[in-house]
C-alpha positions in Angstrom: 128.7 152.3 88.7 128.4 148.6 87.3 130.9 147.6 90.1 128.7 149.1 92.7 125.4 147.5 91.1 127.3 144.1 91.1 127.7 144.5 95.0 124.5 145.0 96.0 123.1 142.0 93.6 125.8 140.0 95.7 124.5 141.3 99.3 120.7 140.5 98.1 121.8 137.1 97.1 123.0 136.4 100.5 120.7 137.8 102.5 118.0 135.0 100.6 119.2 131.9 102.3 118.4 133.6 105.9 114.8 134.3 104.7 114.6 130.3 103.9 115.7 129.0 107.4 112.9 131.0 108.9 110.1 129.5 107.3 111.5 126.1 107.9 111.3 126.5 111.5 109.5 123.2 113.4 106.0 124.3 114.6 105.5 123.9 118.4 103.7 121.3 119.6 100.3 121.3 120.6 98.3 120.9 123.9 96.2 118.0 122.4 99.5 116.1 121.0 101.3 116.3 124.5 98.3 116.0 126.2 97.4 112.4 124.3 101.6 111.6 124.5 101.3 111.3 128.1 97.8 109.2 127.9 99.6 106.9 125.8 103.0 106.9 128.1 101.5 106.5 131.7 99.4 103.3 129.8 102.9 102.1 128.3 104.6 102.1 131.7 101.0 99.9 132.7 101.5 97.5 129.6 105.0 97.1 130.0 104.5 95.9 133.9 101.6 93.6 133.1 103.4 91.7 130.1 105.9 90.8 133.0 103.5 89.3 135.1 104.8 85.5 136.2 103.3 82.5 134.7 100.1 81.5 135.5 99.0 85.2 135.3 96.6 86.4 132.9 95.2 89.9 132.4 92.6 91.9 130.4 92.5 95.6 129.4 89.7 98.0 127.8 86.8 95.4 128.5 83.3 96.8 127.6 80.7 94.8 129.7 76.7 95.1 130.3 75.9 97.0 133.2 71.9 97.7 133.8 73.0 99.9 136.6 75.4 102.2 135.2 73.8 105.2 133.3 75.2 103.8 130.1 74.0 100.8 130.5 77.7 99.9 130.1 81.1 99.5 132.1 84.2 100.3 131.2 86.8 98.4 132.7 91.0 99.7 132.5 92.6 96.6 133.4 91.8 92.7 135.3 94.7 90.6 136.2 94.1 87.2 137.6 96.1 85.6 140.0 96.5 82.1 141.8 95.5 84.2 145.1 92.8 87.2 143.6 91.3 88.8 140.7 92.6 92.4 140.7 90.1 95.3 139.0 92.3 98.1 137.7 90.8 102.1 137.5 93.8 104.0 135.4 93.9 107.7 135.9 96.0 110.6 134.4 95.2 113.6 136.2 97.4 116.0 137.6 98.0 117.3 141.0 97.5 116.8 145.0 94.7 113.9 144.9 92.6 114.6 148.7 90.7 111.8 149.0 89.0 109.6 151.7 86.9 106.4 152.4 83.4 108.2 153.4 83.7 110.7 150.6 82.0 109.8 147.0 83.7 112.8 145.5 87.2 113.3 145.7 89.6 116.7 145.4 92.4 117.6 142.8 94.5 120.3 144.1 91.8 120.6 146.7 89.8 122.7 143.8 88.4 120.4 141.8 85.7 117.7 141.9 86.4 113.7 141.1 84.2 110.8 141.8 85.8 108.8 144.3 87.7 106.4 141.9 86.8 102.9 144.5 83.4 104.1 144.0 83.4 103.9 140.2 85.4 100.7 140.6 83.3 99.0 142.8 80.4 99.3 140.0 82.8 97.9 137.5 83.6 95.0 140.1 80.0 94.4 140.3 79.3 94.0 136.8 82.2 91.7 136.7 81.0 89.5 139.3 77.5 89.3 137.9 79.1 87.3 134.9 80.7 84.5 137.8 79.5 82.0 140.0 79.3 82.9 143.7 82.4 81.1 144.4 84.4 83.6 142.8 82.6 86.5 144.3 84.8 87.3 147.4 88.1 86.5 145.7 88.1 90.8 144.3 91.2 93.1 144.9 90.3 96.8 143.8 93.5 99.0 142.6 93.6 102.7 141.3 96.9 103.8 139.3 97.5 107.6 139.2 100.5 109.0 137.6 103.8 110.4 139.4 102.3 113.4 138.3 100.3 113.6 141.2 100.7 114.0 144.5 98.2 111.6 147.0 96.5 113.2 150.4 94.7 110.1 150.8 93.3 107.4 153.6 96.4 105.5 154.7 94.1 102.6 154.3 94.7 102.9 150.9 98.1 102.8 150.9 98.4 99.8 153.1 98.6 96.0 151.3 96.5 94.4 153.9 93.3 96.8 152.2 91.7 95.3 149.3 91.6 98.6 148.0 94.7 100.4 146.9 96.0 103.2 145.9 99.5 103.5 143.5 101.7 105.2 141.2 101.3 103.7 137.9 105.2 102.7 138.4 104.4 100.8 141.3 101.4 99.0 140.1 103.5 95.4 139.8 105.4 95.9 142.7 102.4 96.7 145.0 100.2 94.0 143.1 103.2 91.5 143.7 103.4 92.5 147.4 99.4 92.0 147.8 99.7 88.3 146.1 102.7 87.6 148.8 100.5 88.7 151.7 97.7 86.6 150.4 99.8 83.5 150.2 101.1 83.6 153.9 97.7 84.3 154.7 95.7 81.0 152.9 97.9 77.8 152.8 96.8 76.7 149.3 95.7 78.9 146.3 92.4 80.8 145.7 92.4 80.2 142.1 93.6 77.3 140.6 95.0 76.9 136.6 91.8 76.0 135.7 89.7 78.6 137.7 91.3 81.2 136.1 91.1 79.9 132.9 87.7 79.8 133.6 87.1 83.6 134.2 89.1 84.8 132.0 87.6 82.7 129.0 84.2 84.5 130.8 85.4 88.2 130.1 86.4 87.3 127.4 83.5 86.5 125.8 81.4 89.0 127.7 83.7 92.0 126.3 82.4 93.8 123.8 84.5 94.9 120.4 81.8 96.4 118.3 82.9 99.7 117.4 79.7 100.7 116.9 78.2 99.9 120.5 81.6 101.0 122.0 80.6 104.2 120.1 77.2 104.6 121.3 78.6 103.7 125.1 80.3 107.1 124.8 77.6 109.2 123.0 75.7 107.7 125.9 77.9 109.0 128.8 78.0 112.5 127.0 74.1 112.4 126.9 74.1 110.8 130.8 76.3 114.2 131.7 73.8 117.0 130.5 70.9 115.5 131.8 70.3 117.4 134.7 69.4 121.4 134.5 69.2 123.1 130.7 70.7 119.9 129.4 74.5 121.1 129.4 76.1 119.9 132.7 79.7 119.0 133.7 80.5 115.4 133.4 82.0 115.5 136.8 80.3 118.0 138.9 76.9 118.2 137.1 77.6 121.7 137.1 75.5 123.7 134.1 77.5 125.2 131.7 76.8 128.1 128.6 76.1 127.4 125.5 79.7 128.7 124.4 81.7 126.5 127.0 79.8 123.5 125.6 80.9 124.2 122.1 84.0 124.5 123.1 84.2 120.8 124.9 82.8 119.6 121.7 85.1 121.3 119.2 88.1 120.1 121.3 89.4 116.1 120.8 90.9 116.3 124.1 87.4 116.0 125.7 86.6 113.0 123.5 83.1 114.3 123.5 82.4 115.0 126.9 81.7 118.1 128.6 83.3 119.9 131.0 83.0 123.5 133.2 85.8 125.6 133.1 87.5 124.1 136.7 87.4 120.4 135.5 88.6 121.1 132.2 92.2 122.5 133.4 91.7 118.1 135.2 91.5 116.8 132.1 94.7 115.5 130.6 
């Protein structure tokens, strides 16, 4: 009888450690996390290629500038590198998808579903506010460039795609390469350069000085665009297609970091990524 007793103490015993393993299991991963390890990935592989620019390059990212025109009375501008032959004006994107798009349309398609703004549109209003801070001179010497990730898929203008356009479309792994290719054209083109050392030393003291790094305005530039999205209708409106939107689907944008605030319908919140 002891023997027997002794047994099963022995079979509990090892049946413990199994009990252990399965609560150390590694919790999966969630949406937000991956969803923010891509942001930061597709603007690494943007970094990287712009801290290889050649010398006599210069670049800016994440400026904040004064805008009367946009609704937030601010612009918020991805990336401007400056060049001996143009000043190019970055838009960064991270959707994912089939991106239809063309010149004469102001909103764009992803997956041929949902609604974008026509990226060149939004960067033209960051290019303005740019060249608001320069003298005339510098005015015509603009390149506009959206980077979208190999994620997607582009059903766009060929236009875009061509290097003679001063507006461009890429893959954010192509964004040297193509800008590289456009400063080549540029140089056949015009026997001496646009910008010289001091030029561009010139501007980019300019932005420099015109960006703004308060945390608190940089804050209220966002509270502003969320405010700028629901004022059309009952006050709770898609940030891209103005569409209203319940009370319920609001909470939810607001409850969930990935929206940063903003507020989305149902279709353009499967855009955000």
């Amino acid at each position: 009888m002891i023997l027997f007793l002794n047994l099963f103490k022995k079979k509990e015993n090892v049946s413990k450690p199994k009990q252990e393993v399965a609560t150390t299991s590694k919790p999966k991963k969630s949406k937000e996390y991956v969803a923010n390890r891509k942001g930061e990935i597709g603007e690494f592989k943007i970094d990287i290629q712009l801290d290889q620019l050649p010398n006599g390059y210069r670049y800016l990212s994440d400026l904040l500038l004064k805008n009367p025109r946009a609704k937030s009375g601010y612009s918020q501008v991805d990336h401007v590198v400056l060049t001996p032959f143009g000043v190019f004006v970055i838009e960064t994107k991270n959707y994912q998808g089939i991106i239809y798009g063309s010149k004469e349309r102001k909103t764009w398609l992803v997956n041929g579903k949902f609604k974008m703004m026509n990226p060149f549109v939004q960067n033209y209003g960051h290019i303005r506010a740019l060249t608001s801070l320069l003298d005339k001179k510098y005015q015509d010497k603009f390149i506009s460039m959206v980077s979208f990730t190999k994620r997607c898929t582009f059903k766009v203008d060929l236009d875009y795609r061509k290097i003679a356009s001063n507006e461009i479309i890429v893959y954010d792994i192509e964004l040297s390469e193509f800008l590289h290719r456009k400063v080549s054209v540029l140089r056949i083109q015009h026997k001496e350069t646009l910008l010289n050392e001091q030029d561009i030393a010139t501007i980019y003291h300019i932005f420099s000085k015109a960006n703004i790094t308060d945390s608190v305005i940089r804050e209220e530039h966002k509270r502003a665009l969320k405010a700028g999205s629901s004022a059309v209708g009952n006050g709770r409106n898609c940030l891209i297609c103005q569409k209203p939107v319940s009370e319920k689907v609001q909470a939810f944008c607001l409850a969930n970091k990935k929206f940063k605030g903003n507020i989305y319908c149902f279709e353009h919140q499967k855009t955000v990524d």
